[in-house]
C-alpha positions in Angstrom: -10.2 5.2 -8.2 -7.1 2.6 -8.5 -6.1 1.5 -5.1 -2.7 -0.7 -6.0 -0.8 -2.4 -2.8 2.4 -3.4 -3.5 4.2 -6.6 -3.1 5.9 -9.9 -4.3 3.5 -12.9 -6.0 4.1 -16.4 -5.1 3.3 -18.4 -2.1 7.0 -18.1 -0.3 6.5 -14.1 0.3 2.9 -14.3 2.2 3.4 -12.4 5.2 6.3 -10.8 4.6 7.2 -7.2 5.3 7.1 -5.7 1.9 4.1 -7.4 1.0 2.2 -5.1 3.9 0.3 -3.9 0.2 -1.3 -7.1 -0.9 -2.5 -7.5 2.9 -3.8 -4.7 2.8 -5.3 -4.6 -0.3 -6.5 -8.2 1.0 -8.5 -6.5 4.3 -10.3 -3.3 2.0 -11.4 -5.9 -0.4 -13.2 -8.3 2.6 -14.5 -5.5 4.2 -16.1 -4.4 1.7 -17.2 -7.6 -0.2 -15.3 -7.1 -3.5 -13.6 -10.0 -4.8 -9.8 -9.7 -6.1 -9.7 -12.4 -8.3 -9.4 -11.2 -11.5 -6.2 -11.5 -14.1 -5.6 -8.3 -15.8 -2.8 -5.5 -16.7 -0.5 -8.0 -14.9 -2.2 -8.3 -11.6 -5.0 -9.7 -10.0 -7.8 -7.4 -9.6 -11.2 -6.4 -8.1 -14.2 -4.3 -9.3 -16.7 -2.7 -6.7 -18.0 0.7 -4.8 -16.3 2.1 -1.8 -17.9 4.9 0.2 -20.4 5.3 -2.8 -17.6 5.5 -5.5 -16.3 3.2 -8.1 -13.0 1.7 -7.2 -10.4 -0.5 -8.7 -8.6 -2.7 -6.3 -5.0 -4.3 -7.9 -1.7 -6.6 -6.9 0.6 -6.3 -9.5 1.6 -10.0 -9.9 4.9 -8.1 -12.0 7.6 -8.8 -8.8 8.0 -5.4 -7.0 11.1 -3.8 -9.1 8.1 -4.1 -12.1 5.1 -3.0 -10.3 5.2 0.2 -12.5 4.4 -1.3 -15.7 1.0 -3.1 -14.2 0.2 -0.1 -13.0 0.3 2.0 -16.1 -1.4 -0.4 -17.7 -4.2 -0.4 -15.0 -4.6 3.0 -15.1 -5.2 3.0 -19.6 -7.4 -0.1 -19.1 -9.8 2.0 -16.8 -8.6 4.9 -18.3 -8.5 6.9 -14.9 -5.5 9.9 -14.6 -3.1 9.4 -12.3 -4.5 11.6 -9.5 -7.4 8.9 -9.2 -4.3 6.3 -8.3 -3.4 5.4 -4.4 -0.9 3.5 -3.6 -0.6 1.2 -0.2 3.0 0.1 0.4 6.0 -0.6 3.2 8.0 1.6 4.8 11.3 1.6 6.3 11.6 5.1 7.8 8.6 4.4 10.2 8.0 2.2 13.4 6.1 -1.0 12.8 2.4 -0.5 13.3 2.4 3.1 12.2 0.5 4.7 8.9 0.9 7.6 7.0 -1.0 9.3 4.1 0.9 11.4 1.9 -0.6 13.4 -1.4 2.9 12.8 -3.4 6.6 12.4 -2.4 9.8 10.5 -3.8 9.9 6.8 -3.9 12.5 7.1 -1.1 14.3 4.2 -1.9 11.7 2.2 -2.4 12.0 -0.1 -5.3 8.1 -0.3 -6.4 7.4 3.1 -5.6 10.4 3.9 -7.8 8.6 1.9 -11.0 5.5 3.4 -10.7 6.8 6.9 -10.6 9.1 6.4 -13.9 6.1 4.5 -15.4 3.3 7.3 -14.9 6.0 9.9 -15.3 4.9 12.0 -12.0 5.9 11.8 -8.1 2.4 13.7 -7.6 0.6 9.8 -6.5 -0.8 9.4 -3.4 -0.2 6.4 -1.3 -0.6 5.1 2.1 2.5 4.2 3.7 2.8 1.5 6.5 5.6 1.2 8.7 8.4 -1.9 9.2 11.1 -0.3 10.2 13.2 -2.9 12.7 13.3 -2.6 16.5 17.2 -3.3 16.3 19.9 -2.5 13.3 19.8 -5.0 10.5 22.7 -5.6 8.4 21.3 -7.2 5.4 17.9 -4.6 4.6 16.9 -7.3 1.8 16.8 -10.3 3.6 14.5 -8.0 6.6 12.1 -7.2 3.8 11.5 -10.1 2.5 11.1 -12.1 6.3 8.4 -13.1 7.2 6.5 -11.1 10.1 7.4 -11.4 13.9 4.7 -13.2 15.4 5.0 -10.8 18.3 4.0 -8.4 15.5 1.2 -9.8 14.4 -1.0 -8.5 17.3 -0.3 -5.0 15.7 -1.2 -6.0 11.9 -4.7 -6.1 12.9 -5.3 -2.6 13.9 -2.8 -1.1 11.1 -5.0 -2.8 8.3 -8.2 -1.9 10.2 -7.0 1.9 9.7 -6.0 1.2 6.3 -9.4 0.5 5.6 -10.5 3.1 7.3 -8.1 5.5 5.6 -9.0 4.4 2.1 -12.4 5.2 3.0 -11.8 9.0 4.3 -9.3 9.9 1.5 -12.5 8.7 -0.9 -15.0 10.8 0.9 -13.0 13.7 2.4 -9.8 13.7 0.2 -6.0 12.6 1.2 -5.6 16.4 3.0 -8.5 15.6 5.4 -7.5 12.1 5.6 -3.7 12.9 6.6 -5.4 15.5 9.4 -7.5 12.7 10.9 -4.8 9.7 10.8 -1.3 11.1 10.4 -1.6 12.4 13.8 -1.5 8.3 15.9 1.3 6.5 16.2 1.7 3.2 16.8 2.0 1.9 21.1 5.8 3.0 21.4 6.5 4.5 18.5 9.3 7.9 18.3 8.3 10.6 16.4 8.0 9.8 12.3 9.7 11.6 9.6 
């Protein structure tokens, strides 16, 4: 399996937002001792076995608008089809601190969501979506992305990776339908009902 979080390269857009992938990517790969240190189909990768199965972790180093392209190449380089491909990215339409696991969906205005559908020609991906949407109205939705997290926030990060990890490891073993059962179902402390 190709698990792919999606984000920004470069040291100015750690901790931000819309680089909840590469953290997340960051927590499955120390939890489960793989390394992601490797250069290849434009991102830095990391080889190793989660749950008993072979996985592929990645963070396209290609900007976000481009992540598509890294990812198509991923997938030919391990030659895997795309319905052995997850994705783990932000999301505006939820409360910070939430998750949820879908088995395919529109991009949704995402822009790296967007690339990787036209570059593997399908919607039919599944991904892990975590949630960012702001506590009050933002005017400028580019700039919010791209700040870096509230440190009142940060107490929530913890917990949201933890059941990323988590997550990743049920959708392996029991599939992304059992895995939606089991975690689409808790919402973050304070969170209104999610789309």
């Amino acid at each position: 399996m190709l698990i792919v979080g999606l984000g920004n390269p470069g040291a100015e857009y750690d901790n931000t937002y819309h680089n909840l992938g590469f953290l997340a990517i960051d927590r499955i790969a120390a939890s489960h001792g793989i390394r992601v240190t490797r250069a290849e189909g434009k991102a830095i990768t990391g080889v190793g076995r989660i749950a008993g199965a072979d996985v592929v972790l990645a963070k396209p180093q290609t900007y976000m608008n481009l992540s598509g392209g890294s990812v198509k190449e991923l997938l030919a380089k391990y030659t895997l089809p795309v319905d052995r491909l997850l994705l783990i990215y932000d999301e505006l339409a939820l409360d910070w601190g939430s998750m949820r696991i879908r088995p395919k969906g529109s991009a949704g205005g995402h822009n790296g969501v967007s690339s990787v559908i036209r570059s593997v020609g399908t919607e039919e991906i599944a991904r892990i979506r975590l949630g960012i949407r702001p506590e009050q109205p933002v005017k400028d939705m580019k700039s919010y992305v791209l700040a870096k997290i509230r440190r009142a926030q940060l107490t929530m990060l913890d917990p949201l990776l933890d059941d990323v990890v988590a997550a990743v490891e049920s959708i392996i073993t029991e599939g992304v339908e059992k895995a939606m059962a089991r975690f689409n179902a808790r919402r973050a402390p304070g969170a209104k009902e999610e789309p």
